[in-house]
NUMARNU-292482 format. One line per field, with one value per residue (C-alpha): chain; x, y, z; residue number from 1. Coordinates in steps of 0.2 Angstrom, whole numbers, plus 5000, padded with zeros to 4 digits. Example, Ala and Ser with C-alpha at 12.3 -4.5 7.8 and 13.67 -1.06 7.14 Angstrom:
% NUMARNU-292482
cadena = c(A, A)
X = c(5062, 5068)
Y = c(4978, 4995)
Z = c(5039, 5036)
num = c(1, 2)
% end
This chain:
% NUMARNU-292482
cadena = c(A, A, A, A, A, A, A, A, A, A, A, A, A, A, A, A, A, A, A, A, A, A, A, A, A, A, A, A, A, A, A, A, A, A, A, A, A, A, A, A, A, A, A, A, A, A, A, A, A, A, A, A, A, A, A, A, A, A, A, A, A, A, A, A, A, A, A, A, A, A, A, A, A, A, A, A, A, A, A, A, A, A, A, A, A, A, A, A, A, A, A, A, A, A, A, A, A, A, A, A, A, A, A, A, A, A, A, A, A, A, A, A, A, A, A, A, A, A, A, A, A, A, A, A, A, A, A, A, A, A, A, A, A, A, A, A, A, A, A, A, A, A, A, A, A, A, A, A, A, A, A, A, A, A, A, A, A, A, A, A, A, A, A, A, A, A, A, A, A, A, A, A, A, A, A, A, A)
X = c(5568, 5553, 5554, 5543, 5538, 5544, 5525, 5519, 5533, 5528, 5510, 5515, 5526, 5515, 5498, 5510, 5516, 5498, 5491, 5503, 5501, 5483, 5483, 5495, 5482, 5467, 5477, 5481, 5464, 5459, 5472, 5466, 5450, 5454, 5467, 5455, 5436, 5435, 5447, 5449, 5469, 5467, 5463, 5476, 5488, 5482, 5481, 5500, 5508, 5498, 5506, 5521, 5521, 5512, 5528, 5541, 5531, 5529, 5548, 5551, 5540, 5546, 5566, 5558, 5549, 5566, 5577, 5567, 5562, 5543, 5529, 5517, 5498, 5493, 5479, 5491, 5481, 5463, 5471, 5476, 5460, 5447, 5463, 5461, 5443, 5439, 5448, 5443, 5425, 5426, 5436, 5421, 5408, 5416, 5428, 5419, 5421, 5436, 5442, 5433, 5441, 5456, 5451, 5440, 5455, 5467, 5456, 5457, 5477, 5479, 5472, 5479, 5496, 5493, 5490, 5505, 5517, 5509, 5515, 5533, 5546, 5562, 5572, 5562, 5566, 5570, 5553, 5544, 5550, 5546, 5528, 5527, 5533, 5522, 5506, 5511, 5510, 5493, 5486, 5491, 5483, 5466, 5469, 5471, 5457, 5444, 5450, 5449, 5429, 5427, 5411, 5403, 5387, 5371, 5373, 5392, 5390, 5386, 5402, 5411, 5405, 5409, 5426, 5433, 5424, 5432, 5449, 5446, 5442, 5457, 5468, 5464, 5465, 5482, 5492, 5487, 5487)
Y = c(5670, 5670, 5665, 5656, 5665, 5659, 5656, 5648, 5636, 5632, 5630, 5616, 5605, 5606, 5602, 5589, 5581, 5579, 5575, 5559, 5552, 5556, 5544, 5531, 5532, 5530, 5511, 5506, 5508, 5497, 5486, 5484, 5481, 5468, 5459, 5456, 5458, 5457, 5447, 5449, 5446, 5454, 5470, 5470, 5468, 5481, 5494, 5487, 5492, 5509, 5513, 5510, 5524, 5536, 5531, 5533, 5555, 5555, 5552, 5565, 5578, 5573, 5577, 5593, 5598, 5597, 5604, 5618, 5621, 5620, 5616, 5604, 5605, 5603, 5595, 5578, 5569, 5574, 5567, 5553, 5548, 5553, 5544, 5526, 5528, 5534, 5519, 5504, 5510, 5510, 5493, 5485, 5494, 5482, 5483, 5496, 5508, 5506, 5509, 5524, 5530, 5531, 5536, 5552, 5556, 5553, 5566, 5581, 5578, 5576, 5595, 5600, 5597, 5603, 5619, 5621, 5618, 5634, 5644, 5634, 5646, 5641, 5642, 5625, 5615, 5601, 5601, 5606, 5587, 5579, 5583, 5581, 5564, 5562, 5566, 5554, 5541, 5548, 5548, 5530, 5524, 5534, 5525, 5509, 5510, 5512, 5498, 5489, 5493, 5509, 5519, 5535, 5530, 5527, 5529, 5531, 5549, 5554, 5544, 5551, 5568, 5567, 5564, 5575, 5588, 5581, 5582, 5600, 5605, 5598, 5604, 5621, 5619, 5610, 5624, 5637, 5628)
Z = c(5391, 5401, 5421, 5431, 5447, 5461, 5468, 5456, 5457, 5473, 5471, 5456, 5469, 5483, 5472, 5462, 5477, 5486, 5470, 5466, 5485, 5483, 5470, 5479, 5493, 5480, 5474, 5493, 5497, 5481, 5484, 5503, 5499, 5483, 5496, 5511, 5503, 5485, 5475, 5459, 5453, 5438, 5443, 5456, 5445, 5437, 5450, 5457, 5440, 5439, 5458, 5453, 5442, 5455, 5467, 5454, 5453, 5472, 5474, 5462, 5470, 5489, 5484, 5477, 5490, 5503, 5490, 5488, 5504, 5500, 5517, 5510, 5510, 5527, 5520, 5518, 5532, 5526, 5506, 5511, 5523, 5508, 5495, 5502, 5506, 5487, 5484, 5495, 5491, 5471, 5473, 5483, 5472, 5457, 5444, 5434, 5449, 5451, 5435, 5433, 5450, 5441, 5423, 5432, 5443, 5429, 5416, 5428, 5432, 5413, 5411, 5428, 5420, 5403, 5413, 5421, 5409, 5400, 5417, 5416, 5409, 5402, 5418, 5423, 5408, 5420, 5430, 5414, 5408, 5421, 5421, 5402, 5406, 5421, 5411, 5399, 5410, 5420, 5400, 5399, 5417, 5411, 5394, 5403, 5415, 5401, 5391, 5408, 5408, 5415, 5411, 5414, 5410, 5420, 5437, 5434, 5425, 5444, 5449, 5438, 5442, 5458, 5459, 5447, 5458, 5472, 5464, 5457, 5473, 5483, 5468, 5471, 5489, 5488, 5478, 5490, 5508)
num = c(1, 2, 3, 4, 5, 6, 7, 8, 9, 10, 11, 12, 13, 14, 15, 16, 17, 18, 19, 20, 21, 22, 23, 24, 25, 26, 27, 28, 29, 30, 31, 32, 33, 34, 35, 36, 37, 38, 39, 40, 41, 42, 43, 44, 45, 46, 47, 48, 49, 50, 51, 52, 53, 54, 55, 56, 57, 58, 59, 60, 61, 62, 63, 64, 65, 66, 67, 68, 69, 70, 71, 72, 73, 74, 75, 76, 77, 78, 79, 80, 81, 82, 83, 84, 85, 86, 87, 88, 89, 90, 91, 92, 93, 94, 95, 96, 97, 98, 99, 100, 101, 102, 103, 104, 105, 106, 107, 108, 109, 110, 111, 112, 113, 114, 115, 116, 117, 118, 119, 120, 121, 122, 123, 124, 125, 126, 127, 128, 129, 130, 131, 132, 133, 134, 135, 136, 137, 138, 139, 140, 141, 142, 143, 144, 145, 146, 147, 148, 149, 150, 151, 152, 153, 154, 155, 156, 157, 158, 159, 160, 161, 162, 163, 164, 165, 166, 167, 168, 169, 170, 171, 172, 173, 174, 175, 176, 177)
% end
């Protein structure tokens, strides 16, 4: 029966938890921005169900964090500043953007997971289901945002380069800090 080390359990709750309000902050920031500047009721729809789903894995990862006893990322703050930024700036940019915001983000958490569950041993059957399940859903929002018009062509490769660089990077930042 392999065992998960404790660190490495950790680092997958404190990158998980950053990771799912990241992407709570990245739909605020789109919803801000389709509320006050940019309408487009469709879309906001869209992005309300996909937070709902973000919420439902945030709660998840916050009750694991207290009952495990695990600090955060200190870089919470500097997530969610950058989240609802990234956000409010793809929503103005067009629906296009946005949608790619999420389908770019959505591809690097997709392998971020599949990763993981290869370090989950058997003694976290219960955390190792809830982030198959979890990628499930972040494969369905990707899924979603292309049908909805996202594009990583033309000026939207560098888009799209972009942010998943910027999510790499505060991945790998997240799990140790």
């Amino acid at each position: 029966m392999k065992k998960t080390n404790s660190k490495i359990i950790e680092e997958i709750i404190r990158v998980d938890h950053a990771g799912e309000r990241g992407a709570i902050k990245i739909y605020e920031g789109q919803l801000l921005a389709l509320k006050t500047i940019k309408e487009d009721k469709n879309l906001r729809n869209t992005i309300e169900e996909m937070k709902e789903h973000e919420q439902e894995h945030l709660e998840y990862f916050e009750k694991e964090i207290q009952r495990r006893k695990i600090k955060p990322t200190l870089f919470l703050p500097l997530w969610d500043l950058m989240g609802v930024t990234l956000g409010f700036g793809t929503a103005l940019m067009g629906k296009k953007a946005a949608m790619l915001c999420t389908a770019s983000v959505e591809e690097v958490i997709e392998d971020h997971y599949k990763n993981q569950l290869k370090k989950l041993g058997n003694d976290e059957m219960k955390l190792k289901a809830k982030i198959e399940k979890f990628q499930e859903d972040e494969t369905n929002h990707k899924n979603i945002a292309y049908n909805e018009g996202a594009s990583s062509k033309g000026i939207y490769s560098l888009m799209d380069k972009v942010i998943k660089t910027g999510s790499k990077i505060a991945i790998t930042i997240s799990e140790k800090i």
